[in-house]
C-alpha positions as CSV (number, residue, x, y, z in Angstrom):
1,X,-198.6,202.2,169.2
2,X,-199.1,205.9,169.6
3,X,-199.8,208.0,173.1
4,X,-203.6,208.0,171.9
5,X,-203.8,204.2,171.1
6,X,-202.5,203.2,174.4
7,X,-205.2,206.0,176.1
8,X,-207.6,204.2,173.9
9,X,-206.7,200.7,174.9
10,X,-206.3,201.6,178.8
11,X,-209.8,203.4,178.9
12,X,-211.2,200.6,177.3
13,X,-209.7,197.6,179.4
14,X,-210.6,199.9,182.6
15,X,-214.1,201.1,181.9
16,X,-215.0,197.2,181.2
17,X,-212.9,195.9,184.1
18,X,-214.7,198.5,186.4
19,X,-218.1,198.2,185.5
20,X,-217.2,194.2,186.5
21,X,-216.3,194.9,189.6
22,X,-219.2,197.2,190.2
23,X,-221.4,194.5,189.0
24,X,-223.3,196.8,186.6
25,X,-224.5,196.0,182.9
26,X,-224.1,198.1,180.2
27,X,-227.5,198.9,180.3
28,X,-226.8,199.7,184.1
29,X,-223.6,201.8,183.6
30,X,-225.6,203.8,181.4
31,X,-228.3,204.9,182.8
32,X,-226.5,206.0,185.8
33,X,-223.8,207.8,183.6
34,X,-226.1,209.2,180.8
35,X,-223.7,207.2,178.0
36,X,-225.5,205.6,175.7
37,X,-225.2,202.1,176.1
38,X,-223.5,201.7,172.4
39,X,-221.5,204.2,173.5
40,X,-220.4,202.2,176.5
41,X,-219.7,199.0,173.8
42,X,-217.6,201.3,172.0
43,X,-215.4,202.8,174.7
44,X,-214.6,198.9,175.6
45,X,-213.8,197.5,172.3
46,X,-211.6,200.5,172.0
47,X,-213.3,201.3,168.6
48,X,-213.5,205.4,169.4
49,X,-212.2,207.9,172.0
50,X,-214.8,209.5,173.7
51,X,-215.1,213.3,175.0
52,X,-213.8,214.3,178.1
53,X,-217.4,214.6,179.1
54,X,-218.4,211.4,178.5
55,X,-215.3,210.2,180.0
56,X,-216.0,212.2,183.7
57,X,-219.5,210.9,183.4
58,X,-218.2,207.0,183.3
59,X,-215.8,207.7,185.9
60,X,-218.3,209.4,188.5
61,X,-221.2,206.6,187.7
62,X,-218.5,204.1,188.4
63,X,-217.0,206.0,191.0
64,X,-213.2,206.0,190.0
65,X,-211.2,209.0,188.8
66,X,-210.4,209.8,185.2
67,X,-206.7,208.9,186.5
68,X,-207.6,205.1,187.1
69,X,-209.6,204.8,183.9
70,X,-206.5,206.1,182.2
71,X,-204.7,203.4,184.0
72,X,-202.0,205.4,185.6
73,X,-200.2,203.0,188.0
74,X,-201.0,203.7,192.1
75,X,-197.4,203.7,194.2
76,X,-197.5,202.2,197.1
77,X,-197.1,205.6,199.4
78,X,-195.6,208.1,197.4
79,X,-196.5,208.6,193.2
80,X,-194.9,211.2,191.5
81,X,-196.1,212.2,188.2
82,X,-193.9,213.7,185.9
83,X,-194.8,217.0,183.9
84,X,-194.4,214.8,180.7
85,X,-196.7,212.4,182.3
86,X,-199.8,214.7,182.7
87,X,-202.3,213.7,180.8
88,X,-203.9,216.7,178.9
89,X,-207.7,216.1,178.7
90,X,-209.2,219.1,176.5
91,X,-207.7,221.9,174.3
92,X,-208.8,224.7,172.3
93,X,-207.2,226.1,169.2
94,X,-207.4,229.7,171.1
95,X,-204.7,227.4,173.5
96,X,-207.2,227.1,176.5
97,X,-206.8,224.0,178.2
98,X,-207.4,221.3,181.4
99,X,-204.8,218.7,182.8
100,X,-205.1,216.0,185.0
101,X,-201.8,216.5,187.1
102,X,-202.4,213.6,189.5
103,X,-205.3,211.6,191.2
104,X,-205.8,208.4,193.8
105,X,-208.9,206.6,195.1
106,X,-208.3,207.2,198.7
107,X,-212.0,207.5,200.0
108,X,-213.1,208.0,196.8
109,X,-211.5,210.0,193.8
110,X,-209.6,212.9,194.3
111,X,-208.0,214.5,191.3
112,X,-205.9,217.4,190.9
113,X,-205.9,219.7,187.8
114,X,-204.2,222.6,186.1
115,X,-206.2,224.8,183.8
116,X,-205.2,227.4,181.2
117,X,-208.4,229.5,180.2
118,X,-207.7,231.8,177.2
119,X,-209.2,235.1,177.0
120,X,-213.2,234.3,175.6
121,X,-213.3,230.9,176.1
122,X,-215.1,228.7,178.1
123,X,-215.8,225.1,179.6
124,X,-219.2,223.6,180.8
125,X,-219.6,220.7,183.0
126,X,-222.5,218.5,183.8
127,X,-223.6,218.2,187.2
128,X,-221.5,215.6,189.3
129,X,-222.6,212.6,191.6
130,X,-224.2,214.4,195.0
131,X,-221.8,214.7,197.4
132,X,-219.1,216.0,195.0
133,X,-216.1,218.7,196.0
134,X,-214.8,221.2,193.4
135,X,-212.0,223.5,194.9
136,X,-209.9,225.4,193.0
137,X,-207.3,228.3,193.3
138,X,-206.8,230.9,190.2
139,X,-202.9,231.7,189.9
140,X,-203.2,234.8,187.0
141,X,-206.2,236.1,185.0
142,X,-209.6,236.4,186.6
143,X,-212.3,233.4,186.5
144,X,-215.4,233.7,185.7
145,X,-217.2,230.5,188.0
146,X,-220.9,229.9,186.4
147,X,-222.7,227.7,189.2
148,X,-226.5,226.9,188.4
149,X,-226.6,230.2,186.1
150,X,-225.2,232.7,188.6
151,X,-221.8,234.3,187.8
152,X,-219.2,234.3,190.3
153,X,-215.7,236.6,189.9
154,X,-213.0,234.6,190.9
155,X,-209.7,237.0,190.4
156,X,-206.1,236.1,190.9
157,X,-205.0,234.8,194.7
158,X,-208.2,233.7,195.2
159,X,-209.8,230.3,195.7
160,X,-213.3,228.8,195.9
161,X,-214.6,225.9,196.6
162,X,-218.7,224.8,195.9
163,X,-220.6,221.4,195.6
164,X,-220.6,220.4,191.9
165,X,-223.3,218.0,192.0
166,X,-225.2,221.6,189.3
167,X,-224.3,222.5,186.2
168,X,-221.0,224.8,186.2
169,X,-219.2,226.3,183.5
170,X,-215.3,227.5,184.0
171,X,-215.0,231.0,181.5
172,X,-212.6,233.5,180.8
173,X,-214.3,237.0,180.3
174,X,-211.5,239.5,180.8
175,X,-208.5,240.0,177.9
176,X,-205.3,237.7,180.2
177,X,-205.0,234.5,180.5
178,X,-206.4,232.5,183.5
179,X,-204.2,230.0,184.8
180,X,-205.8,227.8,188.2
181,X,-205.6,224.7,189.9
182,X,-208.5,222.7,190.6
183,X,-209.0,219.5,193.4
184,X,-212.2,217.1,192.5
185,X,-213.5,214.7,195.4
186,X,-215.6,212.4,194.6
187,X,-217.7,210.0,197.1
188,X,-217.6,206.5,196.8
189,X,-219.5,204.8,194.4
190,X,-222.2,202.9,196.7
């Protein structure tokens, strides 16, 4: 079975076995993630693999990381993750891309990411669940932070940090690279 079949068949046995234990329908998981319910059938029959968007927008309606949907294990006090274990979540062929370094559920999700931004391109995000954290610290290159429309110049040794419950795009306007490390909290599904 190949790295994406397994990713497939994880996502699938976790998005069903945590809308379970949430007690939410289909019909219920969607509405509050914005999936489309046969969408949502898909996912769990493992019959397609869905964006990283749509896979961000299950995890904060059911109030789990991306890192438990993808079914890494939880250690007991201590997890170390590999760099051969990092899951890589969105590419471009430019070579811009995000990865999920290492998550837990601790008081609700909290992942950490690494980004790569090449020069000109550019990732949106949907607004997160209220209540949301988005830090992050740019390491090279300068970031260009979009929040609700207004531009924000993020160059390298700084960090920011905003409430991502808006729209916010991550984009690379300048001719390097942009290298970063991002931290998403997420509250507790209620």
């Amino acid at each position: 079975m190949s790295d994406l079949d397994q990713l497939t068949q994880s996502l699938a046995r976790n998005v069903k076995r945590w809308r379970g234990e949430r007690g939410f329908t289909l019909d219920a998981l969607a509405a509050r993630s914005g999936v489309s319910r046969g969408m949502i059938i898909q996912i769990e029959q493992a019959r397609t693999n869905p964006s990283v968007g749509t896979t961000v927008k299950l995890a904060d309606a059911l109030g789990v990381s991306i890192t438990t949907l993808l079914d890494y294990e939880q250690g007991p006090q201590v997890q170390l993750v590999p760099r051969e274990q990092a899951v890589r979540m969105w590419s471009t062929p430019a070579g811009s891309s995000t990865t999920l370094l290492v998550g837990t559920e601790a008081r609700g999700p909290v992942e950490l990411w690494a980004w790569t931004l090449m020069p000109g391109d550019e990732s949106a995000s949907d607004p997160h669940p209220d209540g949301t954290v988005e830090l992050l610290h740019v390491r090279e290159g300068e970031l260009t932070l979009v929040i609700e429309g207004e531009s924000h110049a993020v160059p390298a040794g700084t960090s920011a940090t905003f409430e991502a419950n808006v729209p916010h795009t991550y984009r690379n306007d300048g001719a390097e690279k942009v290298e970063m490390t991002m931290a998403v909290a997420v509250p507790p599904a209620r």
